[in-house]
C-alpha positions in Angstrom: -149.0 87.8 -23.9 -150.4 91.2 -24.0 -148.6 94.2 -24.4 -148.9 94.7 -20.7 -146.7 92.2 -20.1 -144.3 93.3 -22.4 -144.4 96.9 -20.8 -143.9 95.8 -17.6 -141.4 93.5 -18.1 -139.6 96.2 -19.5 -140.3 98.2 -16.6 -139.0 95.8 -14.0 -136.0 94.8 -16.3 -134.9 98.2 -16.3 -135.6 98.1 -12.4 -133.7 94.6 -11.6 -130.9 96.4 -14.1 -130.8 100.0 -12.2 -130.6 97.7 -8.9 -127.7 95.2 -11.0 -126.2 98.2 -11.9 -126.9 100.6 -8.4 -125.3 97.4 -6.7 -122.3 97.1 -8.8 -121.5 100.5 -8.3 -122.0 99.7 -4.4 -120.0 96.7 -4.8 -117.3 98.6 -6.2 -117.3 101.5 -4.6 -117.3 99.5 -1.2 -114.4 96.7 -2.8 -112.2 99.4 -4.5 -112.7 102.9 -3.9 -113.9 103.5 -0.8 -110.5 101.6 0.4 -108.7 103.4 -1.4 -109.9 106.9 -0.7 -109.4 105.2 3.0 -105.7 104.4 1.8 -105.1 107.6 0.5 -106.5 109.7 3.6 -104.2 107.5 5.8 -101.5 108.6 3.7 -102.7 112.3 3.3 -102.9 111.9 7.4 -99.4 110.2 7.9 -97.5 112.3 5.5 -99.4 115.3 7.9 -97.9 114.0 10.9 -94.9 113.4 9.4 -94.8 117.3 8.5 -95.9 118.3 11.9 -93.1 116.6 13.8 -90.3 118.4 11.0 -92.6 121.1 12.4 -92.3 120.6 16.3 -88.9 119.6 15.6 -87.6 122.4 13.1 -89.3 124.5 16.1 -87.4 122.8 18.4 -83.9 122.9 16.6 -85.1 126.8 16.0 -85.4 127.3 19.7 -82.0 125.9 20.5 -80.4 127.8 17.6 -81.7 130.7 19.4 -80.4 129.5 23.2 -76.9 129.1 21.5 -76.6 132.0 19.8 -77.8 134.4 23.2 -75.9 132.2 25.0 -72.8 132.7 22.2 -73.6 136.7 22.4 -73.4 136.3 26.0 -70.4 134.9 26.0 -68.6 137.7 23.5 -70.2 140.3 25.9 -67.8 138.5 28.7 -65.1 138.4 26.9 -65.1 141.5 25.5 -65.5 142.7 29.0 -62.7 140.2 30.3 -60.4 141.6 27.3 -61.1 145.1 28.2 -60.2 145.0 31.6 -57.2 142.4 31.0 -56.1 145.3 28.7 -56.6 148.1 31.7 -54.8 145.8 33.8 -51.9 145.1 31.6 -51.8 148.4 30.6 -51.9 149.5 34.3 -49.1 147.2 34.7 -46.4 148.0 31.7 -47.1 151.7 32.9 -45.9 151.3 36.5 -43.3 148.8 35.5 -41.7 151.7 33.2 -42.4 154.0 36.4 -40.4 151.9 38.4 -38.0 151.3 35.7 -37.5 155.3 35.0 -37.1 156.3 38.5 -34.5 153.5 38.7 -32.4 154.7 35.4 -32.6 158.3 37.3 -31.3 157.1 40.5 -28.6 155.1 38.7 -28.0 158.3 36.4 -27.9 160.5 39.0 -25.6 158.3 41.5 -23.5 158.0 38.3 -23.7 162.1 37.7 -22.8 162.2 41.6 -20.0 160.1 41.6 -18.6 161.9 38.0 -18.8 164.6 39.7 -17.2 163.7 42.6 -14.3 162.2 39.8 -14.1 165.6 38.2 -13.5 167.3 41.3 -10.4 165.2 42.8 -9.3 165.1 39.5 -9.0 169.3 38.8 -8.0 169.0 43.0 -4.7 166.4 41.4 -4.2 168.9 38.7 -4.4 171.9 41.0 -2.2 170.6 43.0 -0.1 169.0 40.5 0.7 172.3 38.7 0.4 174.4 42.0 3.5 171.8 43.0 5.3 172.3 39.9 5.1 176.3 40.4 6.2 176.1 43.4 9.3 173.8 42.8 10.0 176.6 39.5 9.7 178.6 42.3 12.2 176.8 44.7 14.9 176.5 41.9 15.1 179.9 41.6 15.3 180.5 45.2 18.6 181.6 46.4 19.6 181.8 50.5 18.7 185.0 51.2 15.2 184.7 49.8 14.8 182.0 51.0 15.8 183.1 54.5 13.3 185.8 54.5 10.7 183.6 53.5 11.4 181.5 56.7 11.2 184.5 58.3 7.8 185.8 57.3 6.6 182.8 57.6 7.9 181.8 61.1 8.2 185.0 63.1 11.0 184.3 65.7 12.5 181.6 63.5 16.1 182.7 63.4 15.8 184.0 66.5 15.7 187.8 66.3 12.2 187.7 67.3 9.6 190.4 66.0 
């Protein structure tokens, strides 16, 4: 066998083991990594659709948050509102109550002033008249006929009788 042969079986030996060795690599890129770059991706892909719905719903939860706390502002607004005029009415209220209240203590003060008054007057009247009445019966003790004649007298003209 000639050193031809030799060459090209060398040749096509490393041809058949470039092909052995091209297909293994084929074979095993086809048996385990392509699946498992497949694999992987499908997880890379879930794990992103997993994110995106956190997402939408983070979003979503974000949105409400949002609706609540306007609505929640809304609602202090009302209240505050409600308070205030709650507070203008009570206010309103407790001020004419008093109103009423004052002009009531005045009447009553000044019927009460009214009727003291009235009290004080009979009363100085009774001592008037009380000490007036005990003059006059000083008076009377001391009297003696003939004063007391003339008194009649001046005080009835014609009383005895002599006429003037």
């Amino acid at each position: 066998m000639s050193d031809n042969f030799y060459e090209q079986l060398a040749v096509w030996s490393q041809i058949v083991a470039s092909i052995l060795f091209i297909g293994v690599l084929i074979y095993g890129w086809v048996r385990f990594i392509a699946p498992a770059v497949v694999k992987s991706q499908e997880q890379k892909n879930a794990e992103l659709l997993e994110a995106e719905q956190r997402r939408d719903e983070a979003k979503a939860t974000l949105q409400t948050a949002q609706r609540e706390a306007l609505e929640a502002d809304n609602d202090v607004r009302a209240i505050a509102e409600r308070a205030a005029h709650d507070a203008t009415d009570l206010r309103t209220r407790i001020v004419d109550e008093a109103r009423a209240e004052g002009t009531w203590h005045v009447k009553n003060a000044e019927g009460e002033l009214d009727r003291s008054r009235a009290a004080a007057r009979q009363q100085l009247r009774d001592e008037l008249l009380e000490k007036a009445m005990g003059i006059a019966r000083d008076a009377a003790r001391k009297l003696d006929d003939a004063t007391d004649r003339r008194l009649v007298d001046e005080a009835i003209p014609g009383g005895d009788g002599s006429g003037v």
